[in-house]
C-alpha positions in Angstrom: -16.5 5.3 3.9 -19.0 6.9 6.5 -19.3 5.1 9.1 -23.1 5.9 9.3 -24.4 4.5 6.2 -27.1 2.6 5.6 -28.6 0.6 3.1 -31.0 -2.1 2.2 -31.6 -5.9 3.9 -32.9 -7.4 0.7 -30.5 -9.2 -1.4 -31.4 -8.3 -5.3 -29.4 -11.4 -7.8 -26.4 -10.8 -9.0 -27.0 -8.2 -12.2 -23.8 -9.0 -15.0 -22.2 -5.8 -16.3 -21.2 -4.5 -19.7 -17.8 -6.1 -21.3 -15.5 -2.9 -22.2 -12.1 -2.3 -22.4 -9.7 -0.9 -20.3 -10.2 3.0 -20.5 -7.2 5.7 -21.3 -8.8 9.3 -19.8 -8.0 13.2 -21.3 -8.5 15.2 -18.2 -9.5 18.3 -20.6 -7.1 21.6 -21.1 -5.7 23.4 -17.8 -4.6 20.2 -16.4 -1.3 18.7 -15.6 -0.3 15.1 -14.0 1.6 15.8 -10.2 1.2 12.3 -9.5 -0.1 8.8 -10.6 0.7 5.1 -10.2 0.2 3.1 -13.6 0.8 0.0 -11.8 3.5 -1.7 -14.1 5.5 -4.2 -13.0 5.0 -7.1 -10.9 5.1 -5.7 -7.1 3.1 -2.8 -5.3 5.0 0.4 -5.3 5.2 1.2 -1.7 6.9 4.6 -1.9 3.4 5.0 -2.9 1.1 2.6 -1.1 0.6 0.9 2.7 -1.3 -2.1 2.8 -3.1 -3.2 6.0 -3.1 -7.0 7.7 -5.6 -6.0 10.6 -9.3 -5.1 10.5 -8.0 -3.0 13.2 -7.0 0.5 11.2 -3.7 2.5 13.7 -4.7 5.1 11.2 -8.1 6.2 12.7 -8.0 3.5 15.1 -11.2 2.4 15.1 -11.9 -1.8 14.6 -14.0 -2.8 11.1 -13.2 0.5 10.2 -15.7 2.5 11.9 -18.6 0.6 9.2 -18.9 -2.8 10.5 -17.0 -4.4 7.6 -16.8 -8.2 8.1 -13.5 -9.3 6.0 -10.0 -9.0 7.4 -7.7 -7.0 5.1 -4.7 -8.6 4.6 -1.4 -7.7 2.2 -1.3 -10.7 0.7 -4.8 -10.2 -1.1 -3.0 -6.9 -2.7 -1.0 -7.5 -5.7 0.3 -6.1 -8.6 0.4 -7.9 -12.0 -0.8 -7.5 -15.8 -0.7 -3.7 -15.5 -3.2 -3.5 -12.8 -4.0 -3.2 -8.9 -5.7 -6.3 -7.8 -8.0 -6.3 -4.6 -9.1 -9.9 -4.0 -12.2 -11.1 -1.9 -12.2 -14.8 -0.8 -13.9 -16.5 1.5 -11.4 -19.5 3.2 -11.8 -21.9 5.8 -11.9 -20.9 9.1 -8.1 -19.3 9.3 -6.4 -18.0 12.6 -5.0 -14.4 12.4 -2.6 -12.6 14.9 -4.5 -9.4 15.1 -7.4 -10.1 17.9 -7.8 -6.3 18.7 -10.7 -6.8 16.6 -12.1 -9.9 17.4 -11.8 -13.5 16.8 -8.9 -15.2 16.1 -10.0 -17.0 13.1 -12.2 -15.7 9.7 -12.9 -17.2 7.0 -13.6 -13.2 4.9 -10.8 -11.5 3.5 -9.9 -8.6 1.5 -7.4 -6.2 0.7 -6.8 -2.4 1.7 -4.3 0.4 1.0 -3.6 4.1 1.3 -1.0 6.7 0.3 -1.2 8.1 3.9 2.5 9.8 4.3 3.4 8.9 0.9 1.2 10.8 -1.8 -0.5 13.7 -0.1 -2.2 16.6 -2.2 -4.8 19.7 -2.0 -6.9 20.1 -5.1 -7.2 18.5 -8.3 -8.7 15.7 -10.3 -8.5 12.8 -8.2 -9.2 9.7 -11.1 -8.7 6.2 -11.2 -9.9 3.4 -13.5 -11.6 0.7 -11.6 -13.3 -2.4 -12.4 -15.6 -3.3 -9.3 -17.2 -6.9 -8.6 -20.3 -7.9 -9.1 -22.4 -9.9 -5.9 -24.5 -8.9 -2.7 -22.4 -7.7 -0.1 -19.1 -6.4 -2.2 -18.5 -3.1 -1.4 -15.9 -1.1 -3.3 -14.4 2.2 -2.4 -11.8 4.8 -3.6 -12.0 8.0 -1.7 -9.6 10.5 0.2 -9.2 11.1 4.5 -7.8 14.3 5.4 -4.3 14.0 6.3 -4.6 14.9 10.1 -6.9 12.3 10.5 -4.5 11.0 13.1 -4.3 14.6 15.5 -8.3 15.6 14.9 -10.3 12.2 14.6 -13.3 11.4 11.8 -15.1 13.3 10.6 -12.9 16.4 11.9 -10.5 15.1 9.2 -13.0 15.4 6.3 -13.6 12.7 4.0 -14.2 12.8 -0.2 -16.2 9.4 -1.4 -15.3 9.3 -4.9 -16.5 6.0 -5.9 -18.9 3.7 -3.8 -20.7 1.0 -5.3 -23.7 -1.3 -3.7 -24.8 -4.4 -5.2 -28.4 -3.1 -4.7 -28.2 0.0 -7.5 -25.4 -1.4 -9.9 -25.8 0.9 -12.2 -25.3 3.5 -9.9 -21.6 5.3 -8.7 -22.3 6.9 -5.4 -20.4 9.8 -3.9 -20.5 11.6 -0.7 -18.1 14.0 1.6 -18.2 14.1 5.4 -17.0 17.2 8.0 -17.7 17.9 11.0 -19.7 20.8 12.9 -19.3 19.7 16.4 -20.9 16.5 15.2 -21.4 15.0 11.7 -22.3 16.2 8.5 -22.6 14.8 5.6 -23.5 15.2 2.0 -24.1 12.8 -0.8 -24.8 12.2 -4.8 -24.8 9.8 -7.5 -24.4 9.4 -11.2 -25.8 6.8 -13.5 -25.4 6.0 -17.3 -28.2 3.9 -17.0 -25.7 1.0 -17.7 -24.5 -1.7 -14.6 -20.6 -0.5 -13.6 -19.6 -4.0 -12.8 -17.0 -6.1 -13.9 -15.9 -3.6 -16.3 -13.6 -0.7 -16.0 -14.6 2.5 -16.0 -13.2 5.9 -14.6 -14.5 7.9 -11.3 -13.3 11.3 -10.5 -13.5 14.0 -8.4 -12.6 17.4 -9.1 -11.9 19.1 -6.1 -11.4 23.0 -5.8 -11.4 25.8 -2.8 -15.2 26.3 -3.5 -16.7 23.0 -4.5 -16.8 19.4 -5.5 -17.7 18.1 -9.3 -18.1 13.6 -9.4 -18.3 12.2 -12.7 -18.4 8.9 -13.9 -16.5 8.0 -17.4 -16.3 11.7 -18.2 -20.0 12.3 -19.0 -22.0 11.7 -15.8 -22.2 14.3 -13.4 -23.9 14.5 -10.1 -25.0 17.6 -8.1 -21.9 20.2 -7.4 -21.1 20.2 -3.6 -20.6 23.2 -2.9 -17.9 24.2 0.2 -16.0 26.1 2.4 -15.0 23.7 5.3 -11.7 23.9 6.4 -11.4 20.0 6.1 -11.5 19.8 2.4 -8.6 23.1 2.0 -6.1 20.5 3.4 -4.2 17.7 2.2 -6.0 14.6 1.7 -5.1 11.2 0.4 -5.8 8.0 -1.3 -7.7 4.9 0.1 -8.5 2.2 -2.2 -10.2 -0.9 -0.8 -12.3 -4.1 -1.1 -15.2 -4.2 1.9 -17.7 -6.6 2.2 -20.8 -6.4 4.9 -21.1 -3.5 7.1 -23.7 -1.2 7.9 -24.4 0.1 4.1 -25.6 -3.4 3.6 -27.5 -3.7 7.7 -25.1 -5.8 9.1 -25.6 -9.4 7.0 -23.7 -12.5 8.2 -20.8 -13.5 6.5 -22.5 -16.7 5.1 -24.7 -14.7 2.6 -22.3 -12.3 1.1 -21.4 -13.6 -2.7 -18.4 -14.9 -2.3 -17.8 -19.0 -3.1 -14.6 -20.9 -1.3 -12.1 -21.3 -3.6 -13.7 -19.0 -6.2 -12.0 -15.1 -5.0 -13.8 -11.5 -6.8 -11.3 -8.8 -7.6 -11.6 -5.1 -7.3 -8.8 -4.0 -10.8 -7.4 -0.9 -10.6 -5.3 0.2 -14.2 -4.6 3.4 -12.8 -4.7 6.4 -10.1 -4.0 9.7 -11.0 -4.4 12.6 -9.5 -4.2 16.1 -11.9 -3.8 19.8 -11.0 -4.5 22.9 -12.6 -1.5 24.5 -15.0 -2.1 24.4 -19.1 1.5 22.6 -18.7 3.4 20.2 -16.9 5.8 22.3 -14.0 8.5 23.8 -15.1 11.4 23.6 -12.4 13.3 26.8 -11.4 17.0 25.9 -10.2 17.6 26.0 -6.7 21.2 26.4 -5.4 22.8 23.4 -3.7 18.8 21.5 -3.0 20.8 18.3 -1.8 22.6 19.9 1.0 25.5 18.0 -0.6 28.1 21.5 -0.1 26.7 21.2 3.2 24.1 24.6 4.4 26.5 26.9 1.6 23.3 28.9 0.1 20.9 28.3 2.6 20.6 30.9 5.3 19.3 30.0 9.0 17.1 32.4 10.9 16.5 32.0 15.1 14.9 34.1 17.3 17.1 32.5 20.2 20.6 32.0 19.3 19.5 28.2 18.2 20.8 28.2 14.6 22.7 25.1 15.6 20.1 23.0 15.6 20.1 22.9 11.6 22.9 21.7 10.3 23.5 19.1 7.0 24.3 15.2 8.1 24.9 12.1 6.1 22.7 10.2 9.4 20.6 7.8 7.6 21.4 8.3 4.1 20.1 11.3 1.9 16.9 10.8 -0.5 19.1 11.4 -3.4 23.1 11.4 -2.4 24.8 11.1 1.1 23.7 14.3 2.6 20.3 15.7 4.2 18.8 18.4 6.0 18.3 18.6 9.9 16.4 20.3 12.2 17.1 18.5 15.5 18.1 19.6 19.0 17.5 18.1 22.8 17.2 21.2 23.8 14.3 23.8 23.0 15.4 25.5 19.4 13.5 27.8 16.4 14.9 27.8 13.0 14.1 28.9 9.8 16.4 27.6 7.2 15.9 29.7 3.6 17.0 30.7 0.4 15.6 33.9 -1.7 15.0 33.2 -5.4 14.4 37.1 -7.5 13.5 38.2 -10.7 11.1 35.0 -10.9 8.3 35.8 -13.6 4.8 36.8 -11.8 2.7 34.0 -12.0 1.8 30.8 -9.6 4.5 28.2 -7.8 4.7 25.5 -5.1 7.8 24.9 -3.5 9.1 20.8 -3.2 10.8 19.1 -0.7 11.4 15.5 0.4 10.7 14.8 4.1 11.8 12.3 7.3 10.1 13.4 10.3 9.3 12.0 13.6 7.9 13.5 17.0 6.3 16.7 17.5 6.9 20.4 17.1 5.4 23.3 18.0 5.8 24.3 14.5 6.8 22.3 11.4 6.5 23.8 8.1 7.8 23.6 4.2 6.7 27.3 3.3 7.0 30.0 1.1 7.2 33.9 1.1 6.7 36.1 -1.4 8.4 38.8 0.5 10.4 39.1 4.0 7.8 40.3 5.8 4.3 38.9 4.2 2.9 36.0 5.8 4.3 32.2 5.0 2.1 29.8 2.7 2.6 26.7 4.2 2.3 22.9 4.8 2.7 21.5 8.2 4.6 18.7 7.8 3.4 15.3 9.3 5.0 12.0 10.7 7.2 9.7 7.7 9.1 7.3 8.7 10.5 7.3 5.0 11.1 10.1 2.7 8.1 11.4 1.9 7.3 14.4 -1.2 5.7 17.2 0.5 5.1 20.7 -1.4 3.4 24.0 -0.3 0.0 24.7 -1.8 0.1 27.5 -4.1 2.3 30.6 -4.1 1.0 33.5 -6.3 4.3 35.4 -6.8 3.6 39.3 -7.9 7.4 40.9 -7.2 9.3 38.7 -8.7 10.5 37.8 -4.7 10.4 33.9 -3.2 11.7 33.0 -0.3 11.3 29.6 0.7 12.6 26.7 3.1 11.6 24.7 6.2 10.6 26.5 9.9 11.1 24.3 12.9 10.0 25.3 16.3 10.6 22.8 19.6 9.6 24.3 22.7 10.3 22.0 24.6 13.8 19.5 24.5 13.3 16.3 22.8 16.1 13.6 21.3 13.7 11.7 19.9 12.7 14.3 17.7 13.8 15.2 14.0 12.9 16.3 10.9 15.0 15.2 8.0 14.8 17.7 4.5 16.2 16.9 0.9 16.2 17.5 -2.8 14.2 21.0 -2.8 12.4 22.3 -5.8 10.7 25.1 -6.7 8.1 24.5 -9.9 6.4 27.0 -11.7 2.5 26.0 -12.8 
């Protein structure tokens, strides 16, 4: 959400939205699902999600999120249950919280928030979910995307996608907006409208995000004004925020006593599903990679240095594997490049991305998954960022023309750090 929003003082009553069903969602022809969380089951999947339990955010690191927001996310108003995400908004007594950075030590707002930040991380697509937002003056609902080097560049260097905002003041309205920067910020916004209020019922909000522009449509049919781009913020990885605000400056700063929320009576933000499509008229088709697991040790896999520094890959059971005992390492206390490959030929002409899953901590000069489509053409690549657990990274897309892939991880250090690693396993290679 943009930290420079605002909106109106005046608090309209409470409008009472259409009853409708859960929604199911065709994303058309061309599309195929890389990733979604259904939300079965009875706890939060966290190889997908982080919650937060601060109004202080270590991801931008910025207090009330850079908007002012009044409620103090915490992970216990996140849950999972019926088939659904559940945000919840209460108001409590006055309660004492550990995290001060912020501010006092007791509220009486709170909320819930989460991201896939190092978990689900993608460039591209349709971004959808189906959300059921609540109604009341001050609730202010949000499911939009941060660039994924937030943490090195700062907002709004990082970019940022709005998907779906929603103000008590225009119910009927889903509102939509991207942020950059120029040396300062930019911004551009939209809406769409069926003319019908969005609250307490679910309906779907999507973005469909290319190279060259922006499309946001609400339940399939309502479009808003095509943004139009070519900032290198949005031809990055982004990913997923979903969370339950209430004040801030879209709403001019109220007090906490006149935001709709009773003691003892909590609103929910649902959430039946997130999915997030990419182009390809079918799902991937995977193309078998010799020994992925690193299980026969590096047997297949061929290390490149520049420097007599090949030593500093080498297959380990340190930590466990993502799939069996073994794992990829690139680590070294001394200053090292490597470039750890294998060649795949006579693939069919046509579009790929190349898998991997990823342990990393520190910083390199250099850390990549990548791809070449011959020895000496330049790499497509993904810089790989901080996980502490094993996290699925892939390459953006590799248009393969000779038939000729050659794919793996490139590590450069140049300077000698044990505290450093990078951890690689189960590598795929998927044809769209």
């Amino acid at each position: 959400m943009d930290p420079s929003e605002e909106g109106a003082l005046d608090t309209p009553p409470e409008a009472v939205g259409q009853t409708q069903g859960e929604l199911e969602y065709n994303p058309g022809s061309g599309w195929n699902l890389a990733w979604s969380d259904e939300f079965e089951g009875s706890a939060l999947n966290t190889n997908n999600w982080t919650t937060l339990n601060s109004d202080f955010d270590p991801v931008t690191n910025n207090c009330q999120f850079g908007t002012g927001e009044i409620e103090y996310p915490r992970t216990q108003n996140v849950s999972v249950s019926g088939g659904k995400l559940i945000l919840k908004a209460e108001r409590t007594a006055a309660t004492t919280v550990s995290d001060t950075r912020c501010g006092a030590a007791q509220r009486t707002l709170f909320s819930g928030r989460l991201h896939t930040k190092g978990k689900v991380e993608k460039t591209y697509g349709k971004i959808v979910a189906s959300i059921k937002v609540p109604s009341g003056y001050g609730m202010w609902p949000a499911f939009w995307t941060l660039g994924a080097n937030v943490q090195s560049v700062g907002w709004p260097a990082s970019g940022e996608i709005d998907i779906l905002e929603w103000h008590s003041n225009e119910p009927n309205w889903m509102k939509s907006a991207t942020h950059w920067s120029v040396g300062s910020q930019a911004d551009w916004g939209t809406g769409q409208s069926g003319g019908y209020n969005l609250a307490d019922s679910f309906h779907t909000y999507e973005v469909e995000w290319n190279a060259n522009s922006m499309v946001f449509r609400l339940d399939g049919t309502y479009v808003g004004a095509t943004y139009g781009h070519n900032e290198t913020e949005f031809q990055q990885n982004h990913y997923i925020i979903l969370n339950l605000a209430l004040g801030g400056n879209w709403y001019g700063f109220p007090a906490a006593s006149s935001i709709a929320l009773t003691q003892g009576q909590p609103k929910t933000m649902e959430v039946e599903w997130v999915r997030w499509y990419q182009p390809g008229s079918t799902p991937p088709s995977g193309i078998s990679v010799a020994n992925p697991s690193f299980e026969s040790g590096l047997s297949n896999w061929t290390t490149w240095t520049p420097n007599g520094t090949a030593g500093a890959a080498f297959s380990e059971t340190y930590n466990g594997g993502h799939s069996g005992s073994y794992h990829l390492t690139h680590y070294s206390g001394s200053p090292f490049e490597t470039w750890t490959y294998q060649v795949k030929t006579g693939l069919a002409n046509g579009n790929y991305k190349v898998r991997a899953w990823v342990r990393k901590g520190g910083s390199f000069n250099i850390s990549r998954l990548q791809g070449k489509t011959s020895g000496s053409a330049a790499p497509v690549y993904t810089s790989l960022g901080t996980y502490g657990n094993w996290t699925l990274v892939e390459t953006p897309v590799i248009n393969v023309t000779s038939g000729y892939l050659e794919f793996g991880f490139h590590t450069q250090a140049t300077t000698g750090n044990t505290a450093n690693f990078i951890h690689m396993d189960d590598v795929e290679i998927v044809k769209l």
